[in-house]
Each structure stands twice: as C-alpha cells, then as structure tokens.
C-alpha positions in Angstrom: 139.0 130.6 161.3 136.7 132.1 158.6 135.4 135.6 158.4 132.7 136.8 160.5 131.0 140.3 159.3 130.4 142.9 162.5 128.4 145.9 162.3 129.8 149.4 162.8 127.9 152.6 163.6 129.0 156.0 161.6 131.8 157.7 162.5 131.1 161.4 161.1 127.6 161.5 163.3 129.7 160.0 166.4 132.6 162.3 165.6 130.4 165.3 166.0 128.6 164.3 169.2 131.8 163.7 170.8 133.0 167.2 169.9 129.7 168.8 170.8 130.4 167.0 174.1 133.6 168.0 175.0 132.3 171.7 174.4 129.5 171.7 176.3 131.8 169.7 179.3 134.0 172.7 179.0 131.2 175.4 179.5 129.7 173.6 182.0 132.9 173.5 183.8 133.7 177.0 183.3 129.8 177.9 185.1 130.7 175.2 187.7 134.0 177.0 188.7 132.2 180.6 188.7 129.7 179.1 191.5 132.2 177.1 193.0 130.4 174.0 192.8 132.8 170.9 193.7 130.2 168.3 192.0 129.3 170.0 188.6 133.0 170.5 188.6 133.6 167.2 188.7 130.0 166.3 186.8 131.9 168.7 183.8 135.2 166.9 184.3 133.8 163.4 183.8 131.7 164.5 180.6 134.9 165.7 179.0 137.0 162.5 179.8 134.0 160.3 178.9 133.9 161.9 175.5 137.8 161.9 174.6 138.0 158.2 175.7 135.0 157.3 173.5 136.8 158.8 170.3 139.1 156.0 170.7 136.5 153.6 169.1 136.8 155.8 165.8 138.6 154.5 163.2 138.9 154.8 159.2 138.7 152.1 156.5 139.4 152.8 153.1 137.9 151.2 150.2 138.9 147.3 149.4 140.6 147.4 153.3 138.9 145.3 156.2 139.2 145.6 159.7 139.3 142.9 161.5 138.5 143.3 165.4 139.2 141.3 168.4 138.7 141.7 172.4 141.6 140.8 174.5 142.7 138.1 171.6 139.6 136.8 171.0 138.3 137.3 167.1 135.0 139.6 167.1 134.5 140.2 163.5 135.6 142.2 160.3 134.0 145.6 158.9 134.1 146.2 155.5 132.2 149.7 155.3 134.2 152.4 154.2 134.6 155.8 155.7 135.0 157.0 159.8 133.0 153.8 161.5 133.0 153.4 165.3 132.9 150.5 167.7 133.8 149.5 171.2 136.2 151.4 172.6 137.5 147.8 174.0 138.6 146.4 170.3 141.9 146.2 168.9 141.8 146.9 165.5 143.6 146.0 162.2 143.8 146.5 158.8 144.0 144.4 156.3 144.0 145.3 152.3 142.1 143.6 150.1 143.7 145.4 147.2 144.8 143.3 144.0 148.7 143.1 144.2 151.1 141.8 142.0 154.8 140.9 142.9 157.7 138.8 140.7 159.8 136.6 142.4 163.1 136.5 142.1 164.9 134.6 139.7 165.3 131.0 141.1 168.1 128.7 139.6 166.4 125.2 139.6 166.8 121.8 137.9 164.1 121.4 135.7 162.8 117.4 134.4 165.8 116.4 132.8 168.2 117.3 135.3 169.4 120.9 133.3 170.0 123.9 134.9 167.7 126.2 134.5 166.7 130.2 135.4 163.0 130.9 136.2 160.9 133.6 137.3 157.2 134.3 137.6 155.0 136.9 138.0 152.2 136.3 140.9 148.9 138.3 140.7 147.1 137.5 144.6 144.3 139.2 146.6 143.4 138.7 150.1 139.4 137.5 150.3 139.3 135.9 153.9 141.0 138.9 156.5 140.7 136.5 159.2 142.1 133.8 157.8 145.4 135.9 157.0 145.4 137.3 160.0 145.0 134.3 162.5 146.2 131.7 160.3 150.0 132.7 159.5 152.1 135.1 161.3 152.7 137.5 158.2 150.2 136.8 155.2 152.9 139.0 152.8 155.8 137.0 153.8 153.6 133.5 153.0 152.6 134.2 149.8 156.7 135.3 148.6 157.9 132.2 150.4 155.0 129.7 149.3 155.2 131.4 145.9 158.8 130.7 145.4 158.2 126.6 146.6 155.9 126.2 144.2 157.7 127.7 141.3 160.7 125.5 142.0 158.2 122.1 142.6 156.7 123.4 139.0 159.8 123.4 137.3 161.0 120.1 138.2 158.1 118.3 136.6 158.4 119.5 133.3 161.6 119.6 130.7 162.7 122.9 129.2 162.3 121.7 125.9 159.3 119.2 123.8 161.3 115.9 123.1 158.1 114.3 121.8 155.0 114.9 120.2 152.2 116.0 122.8 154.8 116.5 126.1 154.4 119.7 128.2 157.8 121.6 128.2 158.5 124.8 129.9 159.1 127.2 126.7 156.6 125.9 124.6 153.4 125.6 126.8 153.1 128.6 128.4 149.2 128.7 129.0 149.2 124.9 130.5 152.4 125.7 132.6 151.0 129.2 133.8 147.1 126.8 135.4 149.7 124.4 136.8 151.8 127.0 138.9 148.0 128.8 139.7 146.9 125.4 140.9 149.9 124.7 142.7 149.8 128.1 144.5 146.3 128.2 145.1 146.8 125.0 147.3 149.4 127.0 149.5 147.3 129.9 150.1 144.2 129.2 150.7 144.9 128.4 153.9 146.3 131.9 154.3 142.6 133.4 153.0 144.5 134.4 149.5 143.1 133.6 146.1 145.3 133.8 143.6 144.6 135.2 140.2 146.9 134.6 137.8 150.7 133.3 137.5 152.8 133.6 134.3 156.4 133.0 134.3 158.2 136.2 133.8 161.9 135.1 133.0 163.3 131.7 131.6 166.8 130.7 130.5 169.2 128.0 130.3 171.8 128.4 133.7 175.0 130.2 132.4 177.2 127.7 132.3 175.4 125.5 130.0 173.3 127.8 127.9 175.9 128.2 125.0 176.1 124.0 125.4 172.0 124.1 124.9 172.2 127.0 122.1 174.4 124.5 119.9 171.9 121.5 120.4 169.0 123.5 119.8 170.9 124.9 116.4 172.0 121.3 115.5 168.6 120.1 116.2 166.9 122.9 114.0 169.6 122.3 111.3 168.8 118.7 111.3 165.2 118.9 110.7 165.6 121.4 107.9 167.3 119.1 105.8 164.9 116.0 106.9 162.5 118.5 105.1 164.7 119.3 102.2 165.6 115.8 101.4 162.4 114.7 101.9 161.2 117.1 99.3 164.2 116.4 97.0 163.4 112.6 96.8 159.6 113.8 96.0 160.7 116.0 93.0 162.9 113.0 92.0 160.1 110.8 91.8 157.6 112.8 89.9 160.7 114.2 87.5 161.2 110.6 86.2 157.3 110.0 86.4 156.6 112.7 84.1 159.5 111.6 81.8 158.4 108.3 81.5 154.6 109.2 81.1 155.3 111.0 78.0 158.0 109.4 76.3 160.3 111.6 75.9 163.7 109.9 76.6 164.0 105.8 77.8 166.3 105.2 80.7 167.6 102.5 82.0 168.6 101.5 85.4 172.3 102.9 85.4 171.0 106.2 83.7 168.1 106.5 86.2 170.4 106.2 88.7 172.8 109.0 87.5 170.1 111.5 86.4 169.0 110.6 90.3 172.1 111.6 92.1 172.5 114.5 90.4 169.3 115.7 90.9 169.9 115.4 95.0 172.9 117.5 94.5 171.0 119.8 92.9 168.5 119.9 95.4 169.9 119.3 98.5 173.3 121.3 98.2 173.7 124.2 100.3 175.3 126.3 97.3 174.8 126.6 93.7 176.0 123.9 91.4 177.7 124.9 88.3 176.7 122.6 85.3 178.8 120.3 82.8 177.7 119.9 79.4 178.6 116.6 78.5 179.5 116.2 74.7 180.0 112.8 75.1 178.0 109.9 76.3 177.8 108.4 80.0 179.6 105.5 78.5 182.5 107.1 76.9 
C-alpha cells in the first residue's frame, strides 16, 4: 500500500455555488407555491436537496495534514492541498497529520550487555510521510510507533554495556552519538512499514537500577581512584629516574647501591603519599 495523489476541486468556489443554489431553490419554491404549481414545487424541492447533499463532499485540510479517501473500503487516493477542497460526495475521508512530533518513552528497566540493571529512556522525534501506509497498514499508527519504540530501546540496550571496559568498545554512557544511529536504525526498521520516518532518537534518561546503583557508584570510585595513582606512580618513578640521572650527570654526590635505594624510597613517599611528609634531618650517617 503506497500513497496515491487524487485531485480535488476548490472548496470556497463550490461552497458558494451550493449556497447560491439553495437560495435560488428557495425562491423558486416560494414562486412555485404562489402559482400552485405541483412540478416546479417539486423541480424547487429537488434543487435544494441536491445542493445540501453535495456540500457533504466539502471538507478542510490544514497544512502538513493529508486526507486519505476511500469508496466503500477501497483506497482512492490522498489530497495534500490545503484549504476547503471538495470531492465525491461517495468518499469517506480521513485525516492524517504529517506534523513533526516528538514523544519520550517511559522509563524502561532493562538488563543491559553485562547482565546489570539498568534505567533508560529516550526521546523519539517521528513524522508520518506515507498516509496510506499508516492508515492501511496498522490499526493505530500512534500506538505502533510508542509500542515499536519501546522494543527497540530495550533490544538496544541489551547489546551494549553501561560502561567502556576496553579500549575502542561502544558503552551506553560514553557513546552517545553511535548509540543514538543505532536506536534510529533500529526504529526506522519498525516503522517503515507503518509509512513513518524517524528523525532522530537520543536517550533521554540513564541510570544504574536502584538497588545496585550505590554497588556501581563504589566501583566506578574504586576504579577512578585506581587509575589516579597508576598515573601518580607512574610519574613518581619518572621523577626518580631523571633525579638520580641529573645527580649523577653532574657529579655532585656518588651513591652507591644501598644509598640509591634509600634516597629512592623516600622519594616515592614523597611523591606518592596522600599527605604531607614531615622531614628528618639526619645528623648522622645512614650507617650509624
């Protein structure tokens, strides 16, 4: 079923013959019941019914609205011109907007790749572009798109984790422009047998499921506290190196093994403690 164009006549022109119609049908009867004429009676009566029954055919479309007509449930064809249009009396006549709309679905409590519990929610932007396809090919177009909307947001979120684990993996929270042509792709598949094209899909809401998002806030913190001090040690070990490089470049104290090794560890604990150190002056010597 794809969309057939049909051609409409003007309403406004139409409108006004109708009405000139009906007034001269009521003169004419009122001349025919002074003479007492039984045929232009009738002649005026006819005139009058003939006109209110072709107003019928008038109807109004608004812009970005279709109407698609049929004839005792067969499919004639959809007008598009805006304004008062006409047609055959005969043809049953609905609307259909073709309006940009936007809804958000509800917040959906899925499972995403790993198996955690997650919250999501996304925001669907759609448009009708085929009126008879949305029509005649699904019972209620608005009621497809939430439903199929909603499937393919939960399929979506199963295939991907919540979080990167490794370098160059999709995740949920931090690929939001690859995640958002996935879910477009995915929904655009649905609809378009429904005559919808789909314009854009972002998720709106995502979050760990209550009752393990406090479990998840203490990785995530245990993770972040473990890469800082990857970076702080690995710094530490670099200042280490060049400190005893530059010492022993110019000459200004020898050191051997054991004192290399103590003049290391302290600089770690310098560098890598999380508070200040308080020096010891050492009067003596390492040895004694």
């Amino acid at each position: 079923m794809k969309e057939n164009p049909i051609r409409s006549l003007p309403g406004i022109p139409l409108l006004l013959l109708f009405l000139a119609a009906m007034l001269a049908a009521s003169w004419w009867f009122v001349v025919a019941l002074a003479q007492t004429s039984p045929l232009a009676v009738a002649g005026a009566v006819l005139l009058w019914l003939t006109s209110v029954a072709l107003m019928a055919g008038l109807y109004m479309v608004e812009p970005n609205q279709a109407a698609v007509l049929s004839l005792f449930g067969r499919y004639v064809g959809t007008v598009k011109e805006n304004g008062l249009r006409w047609n055959n009396i005969f043809f049953a006549k609905r609307k259909v907007s073709q309006r940009i709309r936007n809804f958000e679905s509800g917040k959906l409590k899925v499972n995403e790749l790993d198996g955690s519990p997650i919250e999501i929610a996304a925001v669907i932007v759609w448009q009708v572009v085929d009126s008879a396809e949305a029509v005649y090919n699904v019972d209620d177009y608005e009621s497809f798109v939430h439903i199929q909307s909603e499937s393919a947001l939960r399929a979506m979120a199963t295939s991907y984790p919540y979080d990167q684990h490794e370098d160059g993996q999709l995740a949920l929270r931090s690929h939001a422009a690859e995640i958002s042509q996935h879910l477009q792709k995915e929904l655009s598949e649905r609809l378009t047998e429904a005559g919808v094209e789909v314009l854009d899909a972002r998720i709106s809401h995502l979050a760990y499921a209550p009752e393990i998002a406090q479990a998840m806030l203490q990785r995530q913190q245990a993770n972040a506290v473990i890469a800082a001090r990857t970076r702080i040690v690995a710094g530490a070990v670099g200042m280490v190196e060049m400190a005893l490089a530059e010492l022993q470049k110019n000459g200004v104290v020898t050191l051997d093994e054991e004192r290399k090794a103590h003049m290391v560890s302290n600089l770690l604990v310098v560098l890598c403690g999380d508070r200040a150190t308080q020096p010891i002056v050492n009067t003596g010597t390492l040895y004694g």
